[in-house]
C-alpha positions in Angstrom: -0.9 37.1 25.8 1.6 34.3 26.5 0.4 30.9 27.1 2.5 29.0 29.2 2.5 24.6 29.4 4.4 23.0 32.3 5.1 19.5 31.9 7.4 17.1 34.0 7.0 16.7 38.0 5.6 13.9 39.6 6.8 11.7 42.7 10.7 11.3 44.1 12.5 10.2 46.8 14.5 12.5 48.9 17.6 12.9 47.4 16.9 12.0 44.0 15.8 14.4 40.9 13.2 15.4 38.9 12.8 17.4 35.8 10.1 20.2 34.9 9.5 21.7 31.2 7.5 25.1 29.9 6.7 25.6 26.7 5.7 29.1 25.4 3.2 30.0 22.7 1.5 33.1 21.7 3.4 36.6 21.3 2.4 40.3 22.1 4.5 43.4 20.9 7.2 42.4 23.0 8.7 39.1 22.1 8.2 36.9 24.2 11.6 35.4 23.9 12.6 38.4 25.0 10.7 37.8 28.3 12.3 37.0 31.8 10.9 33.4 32.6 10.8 32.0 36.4 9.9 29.3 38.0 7.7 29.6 41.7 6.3 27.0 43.9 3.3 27.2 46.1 2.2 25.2 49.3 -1.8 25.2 49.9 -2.8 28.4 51.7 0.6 29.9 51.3 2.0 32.2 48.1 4.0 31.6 45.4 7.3 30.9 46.4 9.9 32.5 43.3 12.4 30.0 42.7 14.1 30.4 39.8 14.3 33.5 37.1 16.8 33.5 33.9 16.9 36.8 31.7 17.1 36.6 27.9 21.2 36.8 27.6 21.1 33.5 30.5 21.4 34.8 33.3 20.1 33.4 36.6 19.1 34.3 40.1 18.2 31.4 42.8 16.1 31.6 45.8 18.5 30.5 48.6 17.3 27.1 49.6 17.3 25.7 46.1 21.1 27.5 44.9 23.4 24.8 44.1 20.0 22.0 43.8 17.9 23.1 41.0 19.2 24.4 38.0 17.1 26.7 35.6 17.9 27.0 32.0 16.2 28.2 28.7 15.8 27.6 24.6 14.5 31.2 23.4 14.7 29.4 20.0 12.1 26.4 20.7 10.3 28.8 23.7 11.1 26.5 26.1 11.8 26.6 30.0 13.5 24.1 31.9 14.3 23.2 35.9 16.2 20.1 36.8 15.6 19.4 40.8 18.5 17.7 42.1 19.0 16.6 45.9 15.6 16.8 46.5 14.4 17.1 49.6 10.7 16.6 51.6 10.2 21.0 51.5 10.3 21.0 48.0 7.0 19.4 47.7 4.5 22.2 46.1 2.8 22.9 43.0 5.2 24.7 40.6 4.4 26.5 38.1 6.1 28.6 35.0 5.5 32.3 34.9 7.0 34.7 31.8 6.8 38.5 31.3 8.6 41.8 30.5 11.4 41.9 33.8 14.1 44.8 33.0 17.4 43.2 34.5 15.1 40.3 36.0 18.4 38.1 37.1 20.1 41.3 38.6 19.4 40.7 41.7 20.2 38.6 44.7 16.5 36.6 44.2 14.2 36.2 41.3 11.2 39.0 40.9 8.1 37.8 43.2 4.7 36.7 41.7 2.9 40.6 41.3 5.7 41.3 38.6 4.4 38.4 36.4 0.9 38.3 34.6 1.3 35.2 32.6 1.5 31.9 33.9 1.0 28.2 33.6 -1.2 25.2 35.4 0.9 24.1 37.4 2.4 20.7 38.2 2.6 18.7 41.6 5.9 17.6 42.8 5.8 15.4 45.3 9.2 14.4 47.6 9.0 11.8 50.3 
């Protein structure tokens, strides 16, 4: 079982940035560098919202109202996910929150995998745009 550590968020200003981190620990029989990793966001009483997904080889997929805002990236060597938030803006506030698992071709298509297709995730962090 992967356990997952978010790290980063906080408060911004519309407009401005913000940074999240994920560290990974813990492997199964799959490796988990070998896992897809995304990033989702959730509002209170809604679901998780998938933002972000990168493959192992790099590859990303966006959720429309973040492409060309946030960018996901990832360090298989150091097990470690990243999303820089730029142009913030007030609908971004949520709780976000790392997710990793076993995804065949998980960038492929035109959005990232939803929540069901992921069983290992992190706390969660607040970010917070007014």
């Amino acid at each position: 079982h992967v356990q997952l550590v978010e790290s980063g968020g906080g408060s911004a200003q519309a407009g401005g940035s913000l940074s999240l981190s994920c560290t990974a620990s813990g492997y199964t029989s799959r490796n988990s560098r070998d896992y897809c990793m995304a990033w989702f966001r959730q509002l209170p009483g809604a679901g998780r919202e998938a933002v972000a997904a990168i493959d192992v080889n790099g590859k990303t997929v966006y959720t429309d109202s973040v492409q060309g805002r946030f960018v996901i990236s990832r360090d298989s060597a150091k097990n470690t996910l990243s999303l820089r938030m730029n142009s913030l803006k007030s609908e971004d506030t949520a709780i976000y929150y790392c997710a990793a698992d076993y995804i065949s071709d998980c960038a492929g298509a035109n959005s990232p995998p939803p929540s069901p297709l992921f069983d290992n995730w992190g706390q969660g962090t607040q970010v917070t745009v007014s």
